[in-house]
C-alpha positions in Angstrom: 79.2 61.4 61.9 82.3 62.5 61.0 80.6 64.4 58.1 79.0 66.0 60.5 82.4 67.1 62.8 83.8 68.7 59.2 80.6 70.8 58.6 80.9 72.2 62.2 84.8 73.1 61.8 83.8 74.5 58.2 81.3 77.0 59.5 83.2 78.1 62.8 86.1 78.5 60.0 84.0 80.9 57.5 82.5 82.4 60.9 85.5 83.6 61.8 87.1 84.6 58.9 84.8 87.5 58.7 86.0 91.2 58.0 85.3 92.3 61.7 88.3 93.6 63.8 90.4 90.9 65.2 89.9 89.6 68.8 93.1 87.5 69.3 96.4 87.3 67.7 98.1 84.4 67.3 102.0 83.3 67.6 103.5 80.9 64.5 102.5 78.1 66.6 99.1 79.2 66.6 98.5 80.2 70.3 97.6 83.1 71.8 100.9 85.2 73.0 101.7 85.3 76.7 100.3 88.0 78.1 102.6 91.1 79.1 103.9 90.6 82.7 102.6 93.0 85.1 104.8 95.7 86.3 106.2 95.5 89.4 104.7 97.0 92.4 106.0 99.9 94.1 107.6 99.3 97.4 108.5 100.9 100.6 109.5 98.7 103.5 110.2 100.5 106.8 111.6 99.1 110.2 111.8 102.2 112.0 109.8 105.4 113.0 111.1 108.8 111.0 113.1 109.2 114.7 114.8 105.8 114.2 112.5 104.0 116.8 112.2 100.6 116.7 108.8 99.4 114.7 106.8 97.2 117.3 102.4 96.4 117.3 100.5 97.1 120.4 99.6 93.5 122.3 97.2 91.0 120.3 94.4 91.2 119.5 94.6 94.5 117.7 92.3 96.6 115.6 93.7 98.5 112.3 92.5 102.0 112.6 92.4 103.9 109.0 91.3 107.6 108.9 91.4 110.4 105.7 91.8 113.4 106.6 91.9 116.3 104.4 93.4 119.3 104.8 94.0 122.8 103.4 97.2 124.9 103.1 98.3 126.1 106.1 96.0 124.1 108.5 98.0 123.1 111.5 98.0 119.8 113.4 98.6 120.1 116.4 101.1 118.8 118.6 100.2 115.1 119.9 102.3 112.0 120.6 101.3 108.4 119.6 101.3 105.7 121.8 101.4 102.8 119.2 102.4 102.6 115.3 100.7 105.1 113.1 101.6 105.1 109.2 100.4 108.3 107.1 100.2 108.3 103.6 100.3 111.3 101.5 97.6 110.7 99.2 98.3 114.5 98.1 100.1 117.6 98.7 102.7 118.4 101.0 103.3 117.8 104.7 105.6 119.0 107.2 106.3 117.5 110.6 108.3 119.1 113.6 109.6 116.6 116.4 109.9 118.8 119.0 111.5 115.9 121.2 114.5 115.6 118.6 114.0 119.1 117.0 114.1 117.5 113.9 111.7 118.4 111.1 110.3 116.2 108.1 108.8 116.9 105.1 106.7 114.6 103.1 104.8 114.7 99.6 102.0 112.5 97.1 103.4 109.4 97.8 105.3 109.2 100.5 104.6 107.7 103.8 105.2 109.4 107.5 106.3 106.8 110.0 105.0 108.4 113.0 107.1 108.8 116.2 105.7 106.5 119.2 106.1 108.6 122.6 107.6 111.9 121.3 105.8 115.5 120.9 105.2 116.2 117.1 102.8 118.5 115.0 102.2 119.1 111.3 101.7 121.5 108.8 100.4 121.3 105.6 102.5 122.9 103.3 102.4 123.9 99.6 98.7 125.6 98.1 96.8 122.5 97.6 94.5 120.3 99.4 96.5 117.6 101.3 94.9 114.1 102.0 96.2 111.8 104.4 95.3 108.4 105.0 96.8 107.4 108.5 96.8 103.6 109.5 96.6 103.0 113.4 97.2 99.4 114.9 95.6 100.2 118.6 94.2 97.6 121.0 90.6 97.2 120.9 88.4 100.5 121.2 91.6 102.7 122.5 92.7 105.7 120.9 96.5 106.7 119.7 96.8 110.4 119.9 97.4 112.6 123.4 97.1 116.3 123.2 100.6 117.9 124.3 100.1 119.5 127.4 99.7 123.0 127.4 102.9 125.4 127.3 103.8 127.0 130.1 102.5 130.8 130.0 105.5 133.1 130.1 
């Protein structure tokens, strides 16, 4: 028998000992070398709204809400206010949002995330001369929307 346990370690040593490419290198100790450690993801942790609001979530239970939207240069989006979180991330391109409650403006590019304002008028614009694509996150209680339409400005 143990004739038999040599023969088998000979021929899976001449098996692999052949001139094909390597599948595995080994360390002086003969094991396999730790993989690499994966890189570390990218974070960005936010507590506030771009205005500085407080972050809260809409009463339990809620559902998450996730729409793309994409956009060409110069399309305007019009001026709305949320009533509960909203997170846009610029998947691409170049966006540019007015507060017109704080009259502060934003800008925002591939990569970055827009905390939305709850409460307050804003609008965007898509900047720069490539397609933008947004992807906006919404926590909302069950089957409600999160966007009003700003009323109307007063005719002169």
């Amino acid at each position: 028998m143990a004739w038999k346990t040599i023969a088998a370690a000979a021929a899976v040593l001449v098996a692999a000992c052949d001139s094909g490419p390597a599948t595995q290198v080994r360390n002086e100790s003969g094991s396999a070398p730790a993989p690499a450690p994966a890189p570390a993801p990218a974070q960005q942790r936010f507590d506030a709204t771009m205005s500085g609001q407080p972050l809260t979530r809409p009463p339990t239970p809620f559902q998450l809400v996730v729409t793309e939207l994409r956009l060409n240069p110069g399309h305007v989006i019009p001026c709305h206010r949320h009533t509960y979180p909203r997170y846009v991330l610029v998947q691409q391109g170049n966006l540019r949002v007015t507060n017109h409650d704080t009259g502060k403006v934003y800008t925002f590019s591939t990569g970055e995330v827009a905390v939305e304002s709850i409460g307050q008028r804003h609008e965007g614009l898509v900047t720069g001369t490539e397609l933008t694509i947004l992807v906006a996150f919404e926590q909302v209680p069950p089957g409600e929307g999160n966007s009003t339409p700003c009323p109307p400005k007063p005719a002169p």
